[in-house]
N, C-alpha and C positions, 0 to 999 in steps of 0.2 A: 552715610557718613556725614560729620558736617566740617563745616566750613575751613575748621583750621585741620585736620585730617585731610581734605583734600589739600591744601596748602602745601602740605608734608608732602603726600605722594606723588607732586607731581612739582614742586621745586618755585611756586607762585606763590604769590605774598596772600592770605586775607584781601588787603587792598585791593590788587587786581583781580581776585576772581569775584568779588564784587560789581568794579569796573564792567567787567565781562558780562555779568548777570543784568547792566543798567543798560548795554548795548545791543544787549538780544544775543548775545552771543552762548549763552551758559541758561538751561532756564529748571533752576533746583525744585524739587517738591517742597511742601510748605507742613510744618506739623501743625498743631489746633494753637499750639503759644505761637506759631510765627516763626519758629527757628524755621534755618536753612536744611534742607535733606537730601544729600545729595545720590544717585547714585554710583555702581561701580563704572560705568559706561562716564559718567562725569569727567575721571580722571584722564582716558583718551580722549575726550573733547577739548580738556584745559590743554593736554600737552600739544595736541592737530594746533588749537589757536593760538598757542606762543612761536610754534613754529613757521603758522604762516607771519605771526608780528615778524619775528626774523628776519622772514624772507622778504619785508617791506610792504607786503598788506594792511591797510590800515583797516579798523572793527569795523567803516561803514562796509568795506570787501569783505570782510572775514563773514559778516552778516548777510549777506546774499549767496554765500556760497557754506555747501556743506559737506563732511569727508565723503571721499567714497572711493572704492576698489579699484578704479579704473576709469579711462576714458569713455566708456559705454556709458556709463552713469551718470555724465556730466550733462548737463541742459543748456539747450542754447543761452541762456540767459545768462549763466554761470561761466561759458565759455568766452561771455561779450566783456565780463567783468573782468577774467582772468586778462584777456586784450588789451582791455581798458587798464590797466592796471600795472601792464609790461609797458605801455606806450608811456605813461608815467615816470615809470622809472627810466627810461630811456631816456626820456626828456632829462629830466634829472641828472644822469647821468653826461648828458652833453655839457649841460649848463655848468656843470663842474669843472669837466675837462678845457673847456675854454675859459676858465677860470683859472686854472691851473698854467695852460698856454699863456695867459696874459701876465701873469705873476713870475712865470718862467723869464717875460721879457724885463719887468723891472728888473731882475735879481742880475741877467745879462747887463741893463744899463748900470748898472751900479759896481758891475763888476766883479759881481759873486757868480760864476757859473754853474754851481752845485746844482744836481741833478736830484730828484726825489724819483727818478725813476726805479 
């Protein structure tokens, strides 16, 4: 299939699955002019990588890691990044919420008590 056909079946721009293809993530067959060729197995690749984008993985992660059935499959290395990658977001996630405390407290000095809880 090419390029705007996967586009279609699987709900990702041209743009991005280009992207994808620049980051190792996507890697199409080639016909003798140069088009793109993708396979059927393509379309589950694009949808696995938008999924993990989703989930906060960024393509240098998405790129060290690849699907697979289950936790037997996974390799230590892929396990480190999966780690590496939660501790991230964690972090992330702190740095918010004390951002969020701190802002809670101007809105208190000011006298607005509203809650975005």
């Amino acid at each position: 299939m090419r390029i705007g056909e996967l586009a279609e079946a699987t709900g990702a721009t041209v743009r991005a699955i280009r992207y994808y293809e620049e980051q190792g993530l996507l890697r199409p067959e080639r016909t003798a002019s140069g088009q793109r060729i993708y396979t059927r197995d393509a379309v589950d690749q694009v949808l696995w990588i938008r999924m993990m984008l989703r989930n906060g993985f960024p393509s240098r992660a998405i790129a060290k890691l690849r699907r697979c059935g289950g936790p037997d499959e996974i390799t230590p290395e892929q396990r480190a990044v999966i780690h590496e990658e939660h501790a991230r977001i964690e972090a992330e996630y702190r740095a918010i919420a004390e951002t969020k405390d701190r802002f809670e407290s101007v809105l208190a000095f000011i006298g607005d008590e509203r809650r975005s809880d």
